[in-house]
Backbone of each chain as ProteinMPNN parsed JSONL, in Angstrom:
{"seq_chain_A": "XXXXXXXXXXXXXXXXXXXXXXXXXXXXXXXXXXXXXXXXXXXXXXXXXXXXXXXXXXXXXXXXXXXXXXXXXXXXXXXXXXXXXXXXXXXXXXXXXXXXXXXXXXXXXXXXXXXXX", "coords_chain_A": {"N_chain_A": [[18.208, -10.497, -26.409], [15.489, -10.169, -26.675], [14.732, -10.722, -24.133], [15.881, -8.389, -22.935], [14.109, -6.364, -24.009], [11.837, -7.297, -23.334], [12.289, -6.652, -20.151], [12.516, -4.138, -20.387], [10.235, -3.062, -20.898], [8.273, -4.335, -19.303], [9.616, -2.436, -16.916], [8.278, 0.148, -17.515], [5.898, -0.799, -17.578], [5.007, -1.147, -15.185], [5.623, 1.367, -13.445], [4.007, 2.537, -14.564], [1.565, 1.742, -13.772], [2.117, 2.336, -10.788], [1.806, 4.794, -10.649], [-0.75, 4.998, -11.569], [-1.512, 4.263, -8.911], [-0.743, 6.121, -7.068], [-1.687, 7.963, -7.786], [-4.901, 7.278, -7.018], [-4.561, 6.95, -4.209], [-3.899, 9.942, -3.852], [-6.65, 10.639, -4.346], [-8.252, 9.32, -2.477], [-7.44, 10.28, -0.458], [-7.84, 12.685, -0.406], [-10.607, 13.346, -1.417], [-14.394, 14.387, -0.406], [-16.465, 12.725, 0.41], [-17.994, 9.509, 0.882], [-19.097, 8.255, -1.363], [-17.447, 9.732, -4.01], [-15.061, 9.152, -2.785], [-15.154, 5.953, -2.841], [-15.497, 5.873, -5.972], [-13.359, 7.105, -7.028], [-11.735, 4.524, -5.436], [-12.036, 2.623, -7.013], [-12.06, 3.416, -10.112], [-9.286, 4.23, -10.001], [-7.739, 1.949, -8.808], [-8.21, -0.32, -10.554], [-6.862, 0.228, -13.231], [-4.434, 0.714, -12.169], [-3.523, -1.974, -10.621], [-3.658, -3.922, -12.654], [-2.055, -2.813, -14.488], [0.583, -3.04, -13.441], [0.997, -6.14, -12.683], [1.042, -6.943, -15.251], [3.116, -5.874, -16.118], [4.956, -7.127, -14.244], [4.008, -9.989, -14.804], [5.289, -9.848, -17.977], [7.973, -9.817, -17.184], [8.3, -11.852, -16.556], [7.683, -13.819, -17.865], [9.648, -14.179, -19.616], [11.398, -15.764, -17.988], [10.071, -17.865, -16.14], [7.806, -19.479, -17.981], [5.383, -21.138, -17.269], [4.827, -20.697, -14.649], [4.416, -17.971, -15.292], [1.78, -17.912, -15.864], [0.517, -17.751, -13.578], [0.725, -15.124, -12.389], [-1.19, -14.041, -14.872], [-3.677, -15.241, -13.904], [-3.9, -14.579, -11.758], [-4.409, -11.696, -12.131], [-6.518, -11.615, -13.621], [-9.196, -12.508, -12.269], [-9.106, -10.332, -10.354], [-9.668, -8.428, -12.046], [-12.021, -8.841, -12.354], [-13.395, -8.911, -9.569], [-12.037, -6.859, -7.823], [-14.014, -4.186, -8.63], [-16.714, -5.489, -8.217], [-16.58, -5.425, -5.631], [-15.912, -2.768, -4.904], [-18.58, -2.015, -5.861], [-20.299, -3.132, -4.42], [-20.049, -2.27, -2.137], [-20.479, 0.739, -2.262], [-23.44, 0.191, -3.285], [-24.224, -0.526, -0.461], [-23.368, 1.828, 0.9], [-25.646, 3.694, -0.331], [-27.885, 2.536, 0.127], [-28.185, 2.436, 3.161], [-28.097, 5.165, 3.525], [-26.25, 7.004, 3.629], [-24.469, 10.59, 4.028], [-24.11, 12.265, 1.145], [-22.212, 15.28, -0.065], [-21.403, 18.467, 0.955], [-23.275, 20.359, -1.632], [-23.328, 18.581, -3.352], [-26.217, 17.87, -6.458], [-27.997, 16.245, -7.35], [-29.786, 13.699, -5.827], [-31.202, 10.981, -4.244], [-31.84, 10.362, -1.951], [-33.336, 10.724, 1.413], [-32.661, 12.963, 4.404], [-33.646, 11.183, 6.31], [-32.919, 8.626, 5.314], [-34.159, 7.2, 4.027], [-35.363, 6.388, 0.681], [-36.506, 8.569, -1.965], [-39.628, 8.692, -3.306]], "CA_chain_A": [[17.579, -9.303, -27.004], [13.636, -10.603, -26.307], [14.712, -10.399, -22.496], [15.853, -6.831, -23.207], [13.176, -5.565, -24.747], [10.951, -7.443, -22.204], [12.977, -5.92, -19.142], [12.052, -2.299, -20.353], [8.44, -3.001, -21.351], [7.708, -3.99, -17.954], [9.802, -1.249, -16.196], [7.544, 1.032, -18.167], [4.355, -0.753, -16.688], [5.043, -1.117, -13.08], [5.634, 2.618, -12.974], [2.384, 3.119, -15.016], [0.526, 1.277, -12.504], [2.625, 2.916, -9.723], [1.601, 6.43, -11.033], [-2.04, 5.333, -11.267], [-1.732, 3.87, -7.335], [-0.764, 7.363, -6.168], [-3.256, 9.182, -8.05], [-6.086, 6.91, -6.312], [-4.716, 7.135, -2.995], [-4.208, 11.061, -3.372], [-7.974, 10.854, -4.223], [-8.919, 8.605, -1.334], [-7.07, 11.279, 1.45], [-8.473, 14.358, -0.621], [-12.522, 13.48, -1.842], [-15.147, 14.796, 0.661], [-17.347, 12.081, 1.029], [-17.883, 8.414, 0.635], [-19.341, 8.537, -2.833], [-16.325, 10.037, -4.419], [-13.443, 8.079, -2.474], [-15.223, 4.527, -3.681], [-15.773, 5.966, -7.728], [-11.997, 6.93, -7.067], [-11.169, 3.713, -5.229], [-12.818, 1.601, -8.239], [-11.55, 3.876, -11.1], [-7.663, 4.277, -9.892], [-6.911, 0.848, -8.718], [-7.844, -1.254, -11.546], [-5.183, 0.372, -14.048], [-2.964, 0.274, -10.914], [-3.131, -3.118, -10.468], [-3.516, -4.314, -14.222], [-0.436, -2.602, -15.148], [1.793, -3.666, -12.29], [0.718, -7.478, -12.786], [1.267, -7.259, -16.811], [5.001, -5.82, -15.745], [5.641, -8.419, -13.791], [3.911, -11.187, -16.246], [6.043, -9.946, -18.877], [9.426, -9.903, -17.147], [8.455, -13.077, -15.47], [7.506, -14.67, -19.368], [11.129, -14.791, -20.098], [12.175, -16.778, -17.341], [9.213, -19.557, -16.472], [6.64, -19.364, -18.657], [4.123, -21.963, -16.83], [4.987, -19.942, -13.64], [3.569, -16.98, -15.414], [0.14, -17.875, -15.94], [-0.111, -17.996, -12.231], [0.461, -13.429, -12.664], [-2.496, -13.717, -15.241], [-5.107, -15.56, -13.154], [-4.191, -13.252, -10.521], [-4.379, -9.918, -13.088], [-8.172, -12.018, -14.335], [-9.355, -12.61, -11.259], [-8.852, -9.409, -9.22], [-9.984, -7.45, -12.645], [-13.46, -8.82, -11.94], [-13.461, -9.03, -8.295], [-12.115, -5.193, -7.429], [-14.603, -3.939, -9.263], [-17.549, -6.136, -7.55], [-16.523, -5.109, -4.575], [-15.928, -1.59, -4.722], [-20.121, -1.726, -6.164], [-20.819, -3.588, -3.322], [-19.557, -1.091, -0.698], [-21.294, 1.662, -2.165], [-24.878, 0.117, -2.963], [-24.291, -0.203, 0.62], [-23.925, 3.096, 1.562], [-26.792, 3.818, -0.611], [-29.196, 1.779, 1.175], [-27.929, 2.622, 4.823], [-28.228, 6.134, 3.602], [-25.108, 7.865, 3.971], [-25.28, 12.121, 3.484], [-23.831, 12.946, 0.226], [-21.209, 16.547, 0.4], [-22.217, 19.419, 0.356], [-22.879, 20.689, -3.007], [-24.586, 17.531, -4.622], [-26.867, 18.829, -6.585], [-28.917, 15.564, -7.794], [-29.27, 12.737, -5.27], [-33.097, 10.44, -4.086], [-31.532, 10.325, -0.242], [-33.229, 11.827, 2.362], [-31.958, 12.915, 5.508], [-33.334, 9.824, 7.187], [-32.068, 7.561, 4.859], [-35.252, 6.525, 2.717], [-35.295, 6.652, -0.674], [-37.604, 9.217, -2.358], [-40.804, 8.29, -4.083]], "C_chain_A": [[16.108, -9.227, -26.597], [13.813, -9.865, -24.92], [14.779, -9.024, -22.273], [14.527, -5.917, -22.758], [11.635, -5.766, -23.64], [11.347, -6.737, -20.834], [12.134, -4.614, -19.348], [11.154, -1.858, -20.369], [8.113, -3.368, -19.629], [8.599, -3.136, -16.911], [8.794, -0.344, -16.709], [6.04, 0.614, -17.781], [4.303, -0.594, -15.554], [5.326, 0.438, -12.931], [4.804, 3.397, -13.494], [1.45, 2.827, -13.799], [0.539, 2.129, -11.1], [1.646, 4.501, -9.521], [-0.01, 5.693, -10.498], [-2.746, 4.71, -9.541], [-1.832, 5.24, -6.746], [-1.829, 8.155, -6.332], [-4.552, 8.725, -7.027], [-5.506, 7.053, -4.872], [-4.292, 8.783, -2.799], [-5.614, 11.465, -3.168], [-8.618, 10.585, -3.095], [-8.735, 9.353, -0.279], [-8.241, 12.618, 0.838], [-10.216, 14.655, -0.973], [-13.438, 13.459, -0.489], [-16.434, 13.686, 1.126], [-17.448, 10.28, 0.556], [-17.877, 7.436, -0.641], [-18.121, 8.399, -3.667], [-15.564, 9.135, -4.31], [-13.763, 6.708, -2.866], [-15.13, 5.172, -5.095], [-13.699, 6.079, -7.538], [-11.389, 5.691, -6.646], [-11.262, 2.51, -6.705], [-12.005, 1.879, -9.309], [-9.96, 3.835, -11.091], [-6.892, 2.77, -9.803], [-7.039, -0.114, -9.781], [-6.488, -1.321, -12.467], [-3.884, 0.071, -13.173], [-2.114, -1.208, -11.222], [-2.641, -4.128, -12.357], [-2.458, -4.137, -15.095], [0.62, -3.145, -14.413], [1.78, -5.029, -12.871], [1.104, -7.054, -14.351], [2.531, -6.929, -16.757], [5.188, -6.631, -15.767], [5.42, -9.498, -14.693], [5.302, -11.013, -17.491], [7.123, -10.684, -19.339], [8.945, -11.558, -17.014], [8.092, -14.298, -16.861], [8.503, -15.177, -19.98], [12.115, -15.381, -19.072], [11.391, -17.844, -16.612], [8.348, -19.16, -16.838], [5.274, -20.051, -17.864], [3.781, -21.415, -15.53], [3.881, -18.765, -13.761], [2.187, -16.975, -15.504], [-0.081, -17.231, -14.85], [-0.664, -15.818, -12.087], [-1.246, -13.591, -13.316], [-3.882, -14.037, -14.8], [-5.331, -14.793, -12.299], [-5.287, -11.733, -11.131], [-6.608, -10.593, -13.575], [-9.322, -11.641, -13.297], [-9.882, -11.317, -10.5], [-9.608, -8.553, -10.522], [-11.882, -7.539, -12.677], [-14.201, -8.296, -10.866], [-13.497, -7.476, -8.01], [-13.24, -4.505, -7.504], [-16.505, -3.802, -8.242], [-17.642, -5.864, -6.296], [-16.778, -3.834, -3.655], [-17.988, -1.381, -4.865], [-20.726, -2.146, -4.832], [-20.878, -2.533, -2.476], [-20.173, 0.187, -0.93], [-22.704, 1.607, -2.64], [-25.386, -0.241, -1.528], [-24.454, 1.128, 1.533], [-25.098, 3.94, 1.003], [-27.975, 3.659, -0.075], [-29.5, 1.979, 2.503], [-28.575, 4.298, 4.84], [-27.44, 7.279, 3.971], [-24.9, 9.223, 3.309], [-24.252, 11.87, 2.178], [-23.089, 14.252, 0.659], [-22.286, 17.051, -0.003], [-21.76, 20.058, -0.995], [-23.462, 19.882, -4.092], [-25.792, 18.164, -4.96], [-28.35, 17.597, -7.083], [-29.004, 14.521, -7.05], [-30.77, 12.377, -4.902], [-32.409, 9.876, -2.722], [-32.153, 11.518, 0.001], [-32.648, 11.895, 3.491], [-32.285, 11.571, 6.775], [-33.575, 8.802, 6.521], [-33.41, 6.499, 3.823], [-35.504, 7.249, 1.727], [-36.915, 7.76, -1.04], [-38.117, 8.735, -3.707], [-40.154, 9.02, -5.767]], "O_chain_A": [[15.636, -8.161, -26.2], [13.287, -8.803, -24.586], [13.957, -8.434, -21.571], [14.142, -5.224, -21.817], [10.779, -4.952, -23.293], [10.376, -6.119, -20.397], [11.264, -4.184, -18.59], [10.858, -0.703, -20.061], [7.71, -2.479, -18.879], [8.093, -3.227, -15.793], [8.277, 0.048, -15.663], [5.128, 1.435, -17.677], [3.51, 0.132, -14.954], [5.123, 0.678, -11.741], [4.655, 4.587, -13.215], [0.795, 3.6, -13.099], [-0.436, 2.51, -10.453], [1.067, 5.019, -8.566], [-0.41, 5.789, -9.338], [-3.907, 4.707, -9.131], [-2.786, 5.565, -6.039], [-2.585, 8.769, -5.58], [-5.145, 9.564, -6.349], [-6.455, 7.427, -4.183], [-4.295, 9.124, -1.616], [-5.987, 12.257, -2.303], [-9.454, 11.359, -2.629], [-9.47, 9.33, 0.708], [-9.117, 13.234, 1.445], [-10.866, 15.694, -0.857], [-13.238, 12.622, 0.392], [-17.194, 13.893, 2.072], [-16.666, 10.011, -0.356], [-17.202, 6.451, -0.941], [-17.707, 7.3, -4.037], [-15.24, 8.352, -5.203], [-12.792, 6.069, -3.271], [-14.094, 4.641, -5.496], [-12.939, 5.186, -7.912], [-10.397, 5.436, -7.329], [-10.376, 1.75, -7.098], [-11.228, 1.002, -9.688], [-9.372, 3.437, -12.097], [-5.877, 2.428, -10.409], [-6.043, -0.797, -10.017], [-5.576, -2.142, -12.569], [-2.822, -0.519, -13.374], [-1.012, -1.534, -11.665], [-1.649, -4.674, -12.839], [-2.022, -4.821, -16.021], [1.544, -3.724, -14.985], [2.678, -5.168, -13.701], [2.205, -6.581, -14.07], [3.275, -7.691, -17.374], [5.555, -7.282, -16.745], [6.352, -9.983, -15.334], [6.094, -11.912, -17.774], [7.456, -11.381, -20.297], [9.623, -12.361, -17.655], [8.276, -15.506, -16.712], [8.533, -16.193, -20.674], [13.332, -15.477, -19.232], [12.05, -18.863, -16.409], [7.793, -18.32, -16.129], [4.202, -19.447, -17.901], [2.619, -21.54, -15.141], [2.944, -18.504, -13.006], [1.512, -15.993, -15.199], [-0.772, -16.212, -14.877], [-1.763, -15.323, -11.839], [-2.263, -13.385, -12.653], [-4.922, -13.452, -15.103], [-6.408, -14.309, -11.949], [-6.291, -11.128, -10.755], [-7.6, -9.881, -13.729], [-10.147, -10.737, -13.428], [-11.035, -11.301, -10.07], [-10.381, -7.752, -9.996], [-12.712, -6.663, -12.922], [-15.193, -7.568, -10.908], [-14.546, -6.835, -7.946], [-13.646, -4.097, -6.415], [-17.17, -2.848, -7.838], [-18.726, -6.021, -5.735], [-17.326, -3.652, -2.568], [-18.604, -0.696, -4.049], [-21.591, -1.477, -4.268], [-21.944, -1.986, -2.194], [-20.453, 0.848, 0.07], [-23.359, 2.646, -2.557], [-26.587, -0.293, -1.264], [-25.235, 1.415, 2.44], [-25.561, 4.83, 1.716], [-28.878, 4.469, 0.134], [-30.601, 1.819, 3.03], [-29.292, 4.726, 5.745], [-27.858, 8.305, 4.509], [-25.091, 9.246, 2.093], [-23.436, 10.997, 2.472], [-23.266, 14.484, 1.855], [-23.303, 16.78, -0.641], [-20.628, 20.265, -1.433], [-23.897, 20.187, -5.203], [-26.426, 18.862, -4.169], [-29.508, 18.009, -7.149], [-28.066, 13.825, -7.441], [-31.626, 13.229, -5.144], [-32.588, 8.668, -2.572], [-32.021, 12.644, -0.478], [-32.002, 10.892, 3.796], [-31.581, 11.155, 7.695], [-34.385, 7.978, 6.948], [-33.355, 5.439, 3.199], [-35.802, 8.443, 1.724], [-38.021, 7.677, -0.505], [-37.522, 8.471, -4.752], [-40.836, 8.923, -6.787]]}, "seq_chain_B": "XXXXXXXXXXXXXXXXXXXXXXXXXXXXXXXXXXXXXXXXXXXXXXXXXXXXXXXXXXXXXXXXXXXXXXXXXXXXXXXXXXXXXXXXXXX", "coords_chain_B": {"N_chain_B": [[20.826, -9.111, -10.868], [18.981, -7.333, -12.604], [18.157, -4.694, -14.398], [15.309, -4.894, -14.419], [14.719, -5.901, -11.57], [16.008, -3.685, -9.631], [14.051, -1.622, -10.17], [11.573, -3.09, -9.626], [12.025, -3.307, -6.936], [12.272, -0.167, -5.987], [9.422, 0.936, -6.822], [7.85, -1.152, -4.8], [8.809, 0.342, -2.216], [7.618, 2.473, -3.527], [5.11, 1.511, -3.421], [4.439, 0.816, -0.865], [4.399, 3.117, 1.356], [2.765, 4.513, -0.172], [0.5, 3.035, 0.871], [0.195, 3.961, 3.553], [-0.869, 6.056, 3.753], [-3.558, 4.994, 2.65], [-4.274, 3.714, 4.481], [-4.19, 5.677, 6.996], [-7.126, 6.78, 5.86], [-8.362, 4.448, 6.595], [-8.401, 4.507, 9.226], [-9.153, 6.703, 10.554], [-11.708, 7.052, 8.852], [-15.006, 8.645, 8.163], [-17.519, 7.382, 7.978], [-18.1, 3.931, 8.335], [-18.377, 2.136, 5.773], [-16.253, 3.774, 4.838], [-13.858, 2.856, 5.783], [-14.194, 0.601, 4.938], [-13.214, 0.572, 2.595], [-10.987, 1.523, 2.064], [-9.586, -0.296, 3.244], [-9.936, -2.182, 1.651], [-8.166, -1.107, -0.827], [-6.086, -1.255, 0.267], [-5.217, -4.156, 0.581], [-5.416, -4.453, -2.304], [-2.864, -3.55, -2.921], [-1.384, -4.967, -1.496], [-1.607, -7.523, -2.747], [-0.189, -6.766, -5.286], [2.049, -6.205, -4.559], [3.291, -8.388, -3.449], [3.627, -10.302, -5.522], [5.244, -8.795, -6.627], [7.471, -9.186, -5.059], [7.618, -11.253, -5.254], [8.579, -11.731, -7.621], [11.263, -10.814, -7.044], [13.074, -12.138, -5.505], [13.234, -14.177, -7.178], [10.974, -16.169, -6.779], [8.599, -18.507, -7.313], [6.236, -19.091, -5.218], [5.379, -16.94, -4.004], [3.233, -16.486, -6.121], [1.242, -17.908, -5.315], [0.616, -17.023, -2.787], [-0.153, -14.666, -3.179], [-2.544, -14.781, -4.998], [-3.798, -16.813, -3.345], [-4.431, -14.331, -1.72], [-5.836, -12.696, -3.133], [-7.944, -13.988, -3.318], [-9.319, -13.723, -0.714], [-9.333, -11.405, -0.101], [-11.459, -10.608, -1.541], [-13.595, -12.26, -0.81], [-13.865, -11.34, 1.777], [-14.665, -8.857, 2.175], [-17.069, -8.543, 0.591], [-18.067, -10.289, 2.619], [-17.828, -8.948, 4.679], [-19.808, -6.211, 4.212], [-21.816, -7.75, 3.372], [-22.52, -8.589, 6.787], [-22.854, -6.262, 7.548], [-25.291, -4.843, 5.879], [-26.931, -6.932, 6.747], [-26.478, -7.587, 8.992], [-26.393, -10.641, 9.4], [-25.451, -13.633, 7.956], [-26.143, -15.305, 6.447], [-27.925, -14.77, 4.582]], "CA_chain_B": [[20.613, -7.909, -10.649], [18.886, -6.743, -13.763], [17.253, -2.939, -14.211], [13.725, -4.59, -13.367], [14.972, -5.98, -10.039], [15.992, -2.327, -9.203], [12.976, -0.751, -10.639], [10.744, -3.444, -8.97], [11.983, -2.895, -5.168], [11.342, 1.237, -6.228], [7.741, 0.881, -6.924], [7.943, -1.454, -3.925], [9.066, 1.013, -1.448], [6.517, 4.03, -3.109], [3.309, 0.906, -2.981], [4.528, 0.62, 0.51], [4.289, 4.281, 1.439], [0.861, 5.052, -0.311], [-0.632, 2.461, 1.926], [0.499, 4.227, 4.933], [-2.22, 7.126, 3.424], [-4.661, 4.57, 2.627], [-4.374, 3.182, 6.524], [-5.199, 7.195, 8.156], [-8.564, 7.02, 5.722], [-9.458, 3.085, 7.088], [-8.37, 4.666, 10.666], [-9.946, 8.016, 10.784], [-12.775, 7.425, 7.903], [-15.965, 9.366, 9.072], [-17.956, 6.364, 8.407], [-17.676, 2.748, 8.545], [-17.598, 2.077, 4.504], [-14.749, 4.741, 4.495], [-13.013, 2.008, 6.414], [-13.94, -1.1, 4.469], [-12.559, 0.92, 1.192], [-9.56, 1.766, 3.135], [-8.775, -1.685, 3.443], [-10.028, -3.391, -0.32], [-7.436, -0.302, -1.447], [-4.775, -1.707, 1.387], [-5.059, -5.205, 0.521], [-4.949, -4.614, -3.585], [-1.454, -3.042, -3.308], [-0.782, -5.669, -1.172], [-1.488, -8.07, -3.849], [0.599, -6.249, -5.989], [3.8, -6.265, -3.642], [3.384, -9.545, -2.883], [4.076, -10.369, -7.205], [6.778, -8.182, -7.058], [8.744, -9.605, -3.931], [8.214, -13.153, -5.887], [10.225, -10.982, -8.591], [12.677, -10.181, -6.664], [13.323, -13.385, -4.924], [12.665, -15.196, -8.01], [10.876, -17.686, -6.289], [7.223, -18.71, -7.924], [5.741, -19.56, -4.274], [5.146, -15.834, -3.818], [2.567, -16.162, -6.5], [0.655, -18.777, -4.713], [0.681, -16.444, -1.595], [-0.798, -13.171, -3.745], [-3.616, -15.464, -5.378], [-4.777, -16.458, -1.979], [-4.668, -12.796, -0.572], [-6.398, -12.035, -3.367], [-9.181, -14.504, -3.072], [-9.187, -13.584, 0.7], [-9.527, -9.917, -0.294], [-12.619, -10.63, -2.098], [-14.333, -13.124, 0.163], [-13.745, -10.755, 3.047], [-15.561, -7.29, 1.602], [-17.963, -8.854, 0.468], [-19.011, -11.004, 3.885], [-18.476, -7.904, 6.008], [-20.401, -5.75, 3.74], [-23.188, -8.538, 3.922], [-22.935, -8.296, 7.862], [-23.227, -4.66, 7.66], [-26.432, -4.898, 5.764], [-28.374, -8.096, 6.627], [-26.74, -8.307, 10.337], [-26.379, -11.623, 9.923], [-24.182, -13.95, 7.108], [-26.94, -16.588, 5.841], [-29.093, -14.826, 3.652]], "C_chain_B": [[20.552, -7.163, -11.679], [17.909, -5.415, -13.174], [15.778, -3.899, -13.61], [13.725, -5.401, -11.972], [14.992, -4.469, -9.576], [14.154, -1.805, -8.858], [12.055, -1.571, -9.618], [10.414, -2.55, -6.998], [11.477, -1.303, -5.335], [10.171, 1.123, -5.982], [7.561, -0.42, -5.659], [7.76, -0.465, -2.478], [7.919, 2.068, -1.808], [5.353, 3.193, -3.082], [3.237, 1.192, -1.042], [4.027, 1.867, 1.59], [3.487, 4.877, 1.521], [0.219, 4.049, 0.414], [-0.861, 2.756, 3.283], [-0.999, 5.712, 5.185], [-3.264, 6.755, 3.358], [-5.178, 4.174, 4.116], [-4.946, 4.965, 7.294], [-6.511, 7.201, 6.925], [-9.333, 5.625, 6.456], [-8.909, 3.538, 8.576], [-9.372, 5.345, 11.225], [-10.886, 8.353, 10.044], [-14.016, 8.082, 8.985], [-17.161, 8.327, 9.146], [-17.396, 4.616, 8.014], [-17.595, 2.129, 7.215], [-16.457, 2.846, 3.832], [-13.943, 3.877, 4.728], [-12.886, 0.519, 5.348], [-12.806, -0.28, 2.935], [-11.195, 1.227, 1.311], [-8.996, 0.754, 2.355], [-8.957, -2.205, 2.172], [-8.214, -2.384, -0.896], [-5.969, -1.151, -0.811], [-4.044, -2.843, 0.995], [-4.766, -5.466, -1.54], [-3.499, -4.156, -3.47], [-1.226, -3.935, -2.512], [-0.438, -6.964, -2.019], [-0.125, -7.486, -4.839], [2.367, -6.311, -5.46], [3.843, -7.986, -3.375], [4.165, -10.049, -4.165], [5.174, -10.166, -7.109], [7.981, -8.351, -5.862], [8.339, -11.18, -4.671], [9.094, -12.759, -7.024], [11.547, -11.324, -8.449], [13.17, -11.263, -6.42], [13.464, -14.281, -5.804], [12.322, -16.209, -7.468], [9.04, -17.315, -6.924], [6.155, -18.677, -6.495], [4.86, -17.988, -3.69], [3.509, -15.753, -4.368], [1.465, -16.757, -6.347], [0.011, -17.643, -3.912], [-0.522, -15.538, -2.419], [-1.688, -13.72, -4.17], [-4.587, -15.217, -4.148], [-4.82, -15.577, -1.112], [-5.559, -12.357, -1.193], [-8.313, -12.791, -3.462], [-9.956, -13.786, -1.532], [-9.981, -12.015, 0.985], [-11.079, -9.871, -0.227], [-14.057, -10.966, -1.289], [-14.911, -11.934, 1.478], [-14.847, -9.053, 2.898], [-16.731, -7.835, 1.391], [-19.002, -9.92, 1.613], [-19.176, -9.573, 4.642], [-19.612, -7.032, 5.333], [-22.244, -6.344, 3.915], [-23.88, -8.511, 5.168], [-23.4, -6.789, 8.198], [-24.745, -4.371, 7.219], [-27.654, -5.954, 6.053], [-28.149, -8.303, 8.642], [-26.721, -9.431, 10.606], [-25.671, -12.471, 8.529], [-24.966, -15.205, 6.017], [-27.819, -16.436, 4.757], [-28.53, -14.362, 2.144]], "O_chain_B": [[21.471, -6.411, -12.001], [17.278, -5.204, -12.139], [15.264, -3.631, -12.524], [12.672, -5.485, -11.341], [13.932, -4.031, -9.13], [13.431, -1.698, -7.866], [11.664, -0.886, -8.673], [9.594, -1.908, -6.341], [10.359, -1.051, -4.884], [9.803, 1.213, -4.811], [6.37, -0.652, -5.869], [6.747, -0.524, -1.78], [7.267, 2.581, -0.898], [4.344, 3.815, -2.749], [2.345, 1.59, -0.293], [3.33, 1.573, 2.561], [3.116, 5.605, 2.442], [-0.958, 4.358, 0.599], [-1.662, 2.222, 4.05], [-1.678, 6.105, 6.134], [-4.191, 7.472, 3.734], [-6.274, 4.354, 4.646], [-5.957, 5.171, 7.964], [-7.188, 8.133, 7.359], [-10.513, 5.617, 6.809], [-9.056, 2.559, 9.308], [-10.213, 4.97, 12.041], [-11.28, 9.519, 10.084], [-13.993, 8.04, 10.215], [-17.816, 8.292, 10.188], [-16.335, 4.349, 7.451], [-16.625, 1.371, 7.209], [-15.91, 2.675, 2.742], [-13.023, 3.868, 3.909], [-11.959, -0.253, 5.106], [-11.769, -0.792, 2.513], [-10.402, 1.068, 0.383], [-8.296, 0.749, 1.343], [-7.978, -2.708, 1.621], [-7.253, -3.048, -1.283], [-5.019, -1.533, -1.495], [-2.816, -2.909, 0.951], [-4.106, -6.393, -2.01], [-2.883, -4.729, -4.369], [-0.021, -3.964, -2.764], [0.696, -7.442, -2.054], [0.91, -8.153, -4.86], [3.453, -6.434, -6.027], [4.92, -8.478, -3.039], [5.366, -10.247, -3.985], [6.094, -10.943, -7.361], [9.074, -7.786, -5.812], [9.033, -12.157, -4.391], [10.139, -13.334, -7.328], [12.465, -11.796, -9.12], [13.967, -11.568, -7.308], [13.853, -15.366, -5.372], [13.04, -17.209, -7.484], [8.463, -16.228, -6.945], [5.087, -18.134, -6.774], [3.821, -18.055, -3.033], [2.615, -15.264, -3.677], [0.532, -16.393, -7.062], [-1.099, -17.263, -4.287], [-1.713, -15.785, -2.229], [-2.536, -13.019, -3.617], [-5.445, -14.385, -3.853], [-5.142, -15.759, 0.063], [-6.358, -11.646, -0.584], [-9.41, -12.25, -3.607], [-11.132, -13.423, -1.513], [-10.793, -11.631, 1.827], [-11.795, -9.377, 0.644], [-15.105, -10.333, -1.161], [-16.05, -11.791, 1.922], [-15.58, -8.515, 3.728], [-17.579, -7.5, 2.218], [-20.192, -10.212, 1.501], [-20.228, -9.116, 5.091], [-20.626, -7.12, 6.026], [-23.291, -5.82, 4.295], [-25.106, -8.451, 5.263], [-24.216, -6.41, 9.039], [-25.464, -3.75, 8.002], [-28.843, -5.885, 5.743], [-28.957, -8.797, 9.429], [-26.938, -9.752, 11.775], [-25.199, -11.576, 7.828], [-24.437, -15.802, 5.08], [-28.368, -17.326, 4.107], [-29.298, -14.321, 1.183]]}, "name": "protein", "num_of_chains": 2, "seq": "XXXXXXXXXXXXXXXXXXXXXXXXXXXXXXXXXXXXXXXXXXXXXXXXXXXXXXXXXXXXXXXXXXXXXXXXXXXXXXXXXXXXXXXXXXXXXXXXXXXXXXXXXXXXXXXXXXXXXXXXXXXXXXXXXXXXXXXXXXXXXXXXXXXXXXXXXXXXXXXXXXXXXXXXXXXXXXXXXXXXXXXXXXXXXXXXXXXXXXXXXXXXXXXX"}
């Protein structure tokens, strides 16, 4: 009955996660500039991943438990890391000076890439 | 061959799919952090598939594998990113 009930609970995450994979990679083909597609890469994949991995933990709780940790260090791990990374990559393009779309309406880039006073 | 075997390989086959979308932005990005984000995006769903083919397989060894992809992940964005801005890997 546990196994059940665990079975359905993580079908019901892995296709939460799933959902919030597609959404971030419709964002990543469809946002106009570099800006955007990292806040979308950052914002979509955490839940992605966080739900997928807590699926799997679940199912994977009712058949080796000591096994499973190994899911949650992953799910710990990566919920820091992603994150860190994605910041990285765009206080990078910050600094390099990469244009902004058109249409930004508030931004301290200029066109050659030094910050305004 | 329980429902979340099924269900797994599913969401298998559509991670597999959306990375084929994330690959034309780290191909054809317009600049060169379009590309690294590409790939962090590429390599988290790879993480993620990796989990869910130790699922399937029931074999634990999988989850070894997805750890160190995801250390790998990390390590790796964050050195090139470093070379991108310092030009060099020491400072």
């Amino acid at each position: 009955m546990i196994a059940l009930i665990c079975q359905w609970v993580g079908i019901f995450l892995i296709f939460g996660g799933t959902f919030f994979f597609i959404t971030a990679t419709i964002g990543i083909i469809r946002m106009p500039d570099a800006y955007n597609r990292g806040h979308v890469a950052g914002k979509g994949d955490s839940p992605g991943f966080l739900l997928c991995l807590l699926g799997a933990w679940i199912y994977w709780m009712t058949i080796n438990p000591y096994e499973s940790l190994k899911i949650l260090i992953i799910m710990l791990f990566m919920l820091f890391a992603n994150p860190i990374a994605i910041h990285a990559i765009l206080r990078l393009c910050h600094r390099t000076g990469v244009a902004p779309c058109e249409g930004t309406t508030e931004h301290d880039i200029t066109a050659s890439g030094k910050q305004e006073a | 061959m329980g429902p979340f075997i099924s269900a797994s390989k599913i969401a298998m086959v559509i991670l597999s799919i959306t990375i084929f979308f994330c690959l034309y932005r780290a191909v054809s990005g317009p600049t060169m952090l379009d590309r690294v984000i590409g790939i962090n995006i590429i390599g988290t769903k790879a993480v993620v598939i990796f989990v869910l083919v130790g699922v399937v397989f029931k074999n634990g060894f999988f989850f070894d594998l997805a750890m160190v992809y995801a250390l790998l992940l990390y390590v790796a964005t964050i050195g090139f990113v470093k070379y991108l801005e310092f030009r060099r890997l020491d400072k």
